[in-house]
TORDONU-564440 format. One record per residue (C-alpha): residue number from 1; x, z negated, y negated. Coordinates in Angstrom, 2 decimals, padded with zeros to 5 digits. Last residue first. Layout:
<kepas>
seq/X/Z/Y
NUM/X/Z/Y
...
</kepas>
This chain:
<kepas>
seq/X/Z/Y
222/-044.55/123.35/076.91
221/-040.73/123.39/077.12
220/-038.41/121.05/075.63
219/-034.50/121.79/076.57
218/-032.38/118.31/076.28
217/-031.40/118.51/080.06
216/-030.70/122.00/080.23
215/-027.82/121.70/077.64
214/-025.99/118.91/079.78
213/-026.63/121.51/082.64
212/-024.66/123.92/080.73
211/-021.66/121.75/079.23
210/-021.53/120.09/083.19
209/-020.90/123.93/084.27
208/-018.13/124.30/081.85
207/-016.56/121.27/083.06
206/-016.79/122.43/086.27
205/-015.75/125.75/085.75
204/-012.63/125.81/084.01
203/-010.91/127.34/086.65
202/-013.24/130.31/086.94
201/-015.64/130.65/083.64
200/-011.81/130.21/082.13
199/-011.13/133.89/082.08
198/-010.50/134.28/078.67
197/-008.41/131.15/078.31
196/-009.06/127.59/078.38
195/-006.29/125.29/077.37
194/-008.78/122.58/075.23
193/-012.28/124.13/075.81
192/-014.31/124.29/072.39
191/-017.76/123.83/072.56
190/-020.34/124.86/069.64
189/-018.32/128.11/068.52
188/-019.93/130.11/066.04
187/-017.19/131.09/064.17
186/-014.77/132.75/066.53
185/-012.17/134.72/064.87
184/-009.96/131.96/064.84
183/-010.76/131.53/068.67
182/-008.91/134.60/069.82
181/-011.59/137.27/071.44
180/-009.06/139.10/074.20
179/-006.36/136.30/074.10
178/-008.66/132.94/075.01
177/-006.05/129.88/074.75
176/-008.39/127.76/072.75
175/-011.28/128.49/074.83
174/-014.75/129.20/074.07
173/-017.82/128.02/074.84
172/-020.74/129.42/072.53
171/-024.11/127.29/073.15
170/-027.29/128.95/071.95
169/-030.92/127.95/071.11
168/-033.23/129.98/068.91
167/-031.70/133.27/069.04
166/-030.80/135.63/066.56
165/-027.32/137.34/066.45
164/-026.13/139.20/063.56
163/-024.27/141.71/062.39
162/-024.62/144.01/065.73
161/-021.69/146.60/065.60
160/-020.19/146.79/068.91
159/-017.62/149.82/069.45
158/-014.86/148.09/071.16
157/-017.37/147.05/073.46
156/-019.87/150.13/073.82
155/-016.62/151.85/074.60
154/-015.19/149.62/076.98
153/-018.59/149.40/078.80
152/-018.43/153.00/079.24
151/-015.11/153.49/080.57
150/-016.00/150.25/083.15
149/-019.41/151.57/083.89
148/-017.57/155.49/084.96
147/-014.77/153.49/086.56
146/-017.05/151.62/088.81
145/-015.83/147.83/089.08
144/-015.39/146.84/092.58
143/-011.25/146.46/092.85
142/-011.83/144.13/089.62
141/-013.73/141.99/091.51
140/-011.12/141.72/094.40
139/-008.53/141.04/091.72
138/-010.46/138.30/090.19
137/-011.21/136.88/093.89
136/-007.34/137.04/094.98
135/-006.73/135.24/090.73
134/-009.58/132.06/092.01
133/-007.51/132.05/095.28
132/-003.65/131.98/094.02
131/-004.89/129.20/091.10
130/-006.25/130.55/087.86
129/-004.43/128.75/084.67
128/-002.27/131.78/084.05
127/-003.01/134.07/081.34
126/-000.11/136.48/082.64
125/-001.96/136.75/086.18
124/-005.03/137.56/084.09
123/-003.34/140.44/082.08
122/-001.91/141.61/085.00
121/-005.03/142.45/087.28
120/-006.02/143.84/084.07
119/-003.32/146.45/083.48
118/-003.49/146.87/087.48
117/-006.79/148.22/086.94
116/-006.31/150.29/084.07
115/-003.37/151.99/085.67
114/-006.03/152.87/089.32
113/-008.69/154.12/086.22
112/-006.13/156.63/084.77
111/-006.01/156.03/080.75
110/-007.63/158.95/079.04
109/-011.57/156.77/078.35
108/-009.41/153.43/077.68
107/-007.27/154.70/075.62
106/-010.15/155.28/072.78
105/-007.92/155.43/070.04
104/-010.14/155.57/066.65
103/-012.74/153.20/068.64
102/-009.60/151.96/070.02
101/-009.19/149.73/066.37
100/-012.12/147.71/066.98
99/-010.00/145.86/070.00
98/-006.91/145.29/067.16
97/-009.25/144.41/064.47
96/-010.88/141.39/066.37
95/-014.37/141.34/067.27
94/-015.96/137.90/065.90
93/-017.53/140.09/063.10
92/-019.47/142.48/065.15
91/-021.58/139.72/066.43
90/-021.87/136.63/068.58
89/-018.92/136.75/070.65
88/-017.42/135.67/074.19
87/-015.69/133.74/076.76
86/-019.21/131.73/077.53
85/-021.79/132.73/075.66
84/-024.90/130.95/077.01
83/-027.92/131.83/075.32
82/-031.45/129.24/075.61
81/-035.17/129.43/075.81
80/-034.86/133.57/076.20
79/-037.42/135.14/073.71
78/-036.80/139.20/074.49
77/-035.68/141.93/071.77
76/-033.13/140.15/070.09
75/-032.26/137.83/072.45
74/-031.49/140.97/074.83
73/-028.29/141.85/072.23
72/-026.96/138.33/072.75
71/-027.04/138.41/076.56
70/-025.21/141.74/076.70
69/-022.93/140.21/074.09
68/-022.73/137.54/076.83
67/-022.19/139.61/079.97
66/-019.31/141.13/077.83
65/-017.39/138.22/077.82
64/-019.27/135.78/080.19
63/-023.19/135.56/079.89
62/-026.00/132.78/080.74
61/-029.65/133.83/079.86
60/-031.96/131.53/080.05
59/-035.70/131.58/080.61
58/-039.73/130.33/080.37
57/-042.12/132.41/082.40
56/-044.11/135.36/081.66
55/-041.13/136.94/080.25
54/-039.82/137.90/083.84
53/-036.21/139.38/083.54
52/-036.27/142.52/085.80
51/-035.95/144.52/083.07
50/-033.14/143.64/081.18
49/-030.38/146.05/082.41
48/-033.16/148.74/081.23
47/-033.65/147.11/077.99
46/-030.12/146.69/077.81
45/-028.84/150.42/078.40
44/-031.50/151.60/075.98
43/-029.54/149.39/073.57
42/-025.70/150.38/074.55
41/-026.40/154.42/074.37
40/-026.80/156.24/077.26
39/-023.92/159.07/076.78
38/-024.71/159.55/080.72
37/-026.56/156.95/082.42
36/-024.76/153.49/082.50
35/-024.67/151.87/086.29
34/-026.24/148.76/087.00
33/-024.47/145.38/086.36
32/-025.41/142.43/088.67
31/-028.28/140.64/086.94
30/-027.87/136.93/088.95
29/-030.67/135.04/088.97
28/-031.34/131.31/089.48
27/-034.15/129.31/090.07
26/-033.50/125.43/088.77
25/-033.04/122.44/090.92
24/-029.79/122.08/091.34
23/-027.90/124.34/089.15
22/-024.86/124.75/090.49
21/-021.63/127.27/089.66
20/-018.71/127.88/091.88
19/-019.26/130.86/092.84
18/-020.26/132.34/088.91
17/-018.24/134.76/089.05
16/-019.30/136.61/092.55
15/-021.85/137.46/090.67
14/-019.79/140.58/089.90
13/-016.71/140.81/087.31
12/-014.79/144.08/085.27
11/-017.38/143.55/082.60
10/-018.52/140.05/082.16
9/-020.49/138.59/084.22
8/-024.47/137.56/083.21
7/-026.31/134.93/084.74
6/-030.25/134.74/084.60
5/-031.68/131.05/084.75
4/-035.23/130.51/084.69
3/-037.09/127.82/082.82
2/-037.80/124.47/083.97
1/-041.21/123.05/083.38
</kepas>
C-alpha cells in the first residue's frame, strides 16, 4: 500500500514549488497555506493547517523551509510514515542566533511589505543557481504571499522553540550553500546537496526528487 503524499512550501512559496516534482503512482496533496487568525498561536495554527490530512490512511509529509518545521511540528501530534525536510530544521537548536535574534528586533512586523518583497526577490537572485524562469516563478510566488501570513509566519519562525522532533522516518536535505539555516548548524542532516542553496527545491529538483522516491521505495506498510 502506498501512503499519501502531502507537500508543504515554504513561506513566501505556493504549490507552484513543487512543478517539477513526480510521483508516479502515488496520490498527492498539496496543503497551500491558509491564513493565520489573529495572535493565533503556531500550534492551533497546525492542527487547523493539518486538517484535511486523512489519518485513516498511511502518509507523508514533504516540507521546504518553513513547510518543513510545519511538517515537523504535525509529526508530533499526527503519525505521518515519513518527513521530508527539505531546506530546513528539526528543532530550536538548528535556528541560527542571528534569525533568533529578531525576536528582540522584530523588523519584519515595521518593515513595509512592498521593501520586504524586493529584500527577498534579492536574496534569491544573489543565491544564484536558479535559471531566468525558475527566479520569474520565485518572484511571481513571492508577489502572492499575504503580508498579514508572511508577518506572522516570520514571527512564529524566528520564534520556534520545539527541542525536539519525533518522527519515525525522516530525510533532512540540505544544501551546502543554504544561507538562511547554514549547514553547520544542521545536525540532523541525512543528504547533503553539494552547491545547493536555500532555494534548491527548484534547480536542484531532480536529484532531490530521485532522494524522495528512493525513500518511498524502502517504506514497509501493512
Amino acid at each position: 500500500m502506498r501512503p499519501k503524499i502531502y507537500l508543504l512550501p515554504g513561506m513566501a512559496a505556493d504549490r507552484r514549488l513543487y512543478q517539477n516534482y513526480t510521483f508516479e503512482g502515488y496520490t498527492v496533496e498539496v496543503l497551500e497555506w491558509i491564513e493565520p487568525l489573529k495572535n493565533e498561536p503556531f500550534d492551533a495554527y497546525a492542527r487547523r493547517y493539518s486538517e484535511p490530512i486523512n489519518t485513516a490512511e498511511p502518509f507523508v509529509l514533504i516540507g521546504t523551509s518553513l513547510g518543513g518545521v510545519v511538517a515537523g511540528h504535525i509529526s508530533q501530534y499526527l503519525n505521518p510514515e515519513l518527513v521530508v525536510l527539505i531546506s530546513s530544521i528539526l528543532h530550536v537548536g538548528e535556528l541560527p542566533k542571528r534569525l533568533r535574534a529578531f525576536r528582540y528586533f522584530p523588523l519584519h512586523k515595521i518593515t513595509p511589505f512592498f521593501l520586504v518583497k524586493h529584500s527577498i526577490q534579492m536574496m534569491r537572485m544573489i543565491n544564484g543557481g536558479a535559471e531566468r524562469e525558475q527566479l520569474k516563478l520565485l518572484h511571481q510566488m513571492v508577489d502572492c504571499v499575504s503580508p498579514h501570513f508572511f508577518r506572522w509566519a516570520a514571527h512564529q519562525m524566528v520564534s520556534y522553540q520545539r527541542k525536539e522532533f519525533r518522527a519515525k522516518h525522516y530525510l533532512q536535505i540540505h544544501g551546502t550553500l543554504d544561507s538562511i539555516f547554514p549547514i553547520r548548524y544542521i545536525t540532523g542532516i541525512t543528504h547533503e546537496i553539494d552547491g545547493g542553496n536555500h532555494f534548491m527545491v527548484i534547480d536542484k529538483s531532480k536529484r532531490i526528487n530521485q532522494i524522495i522516491l528512493d525513500e518511498l521505495d524502502k517504506l514497509e506498510i501493512k
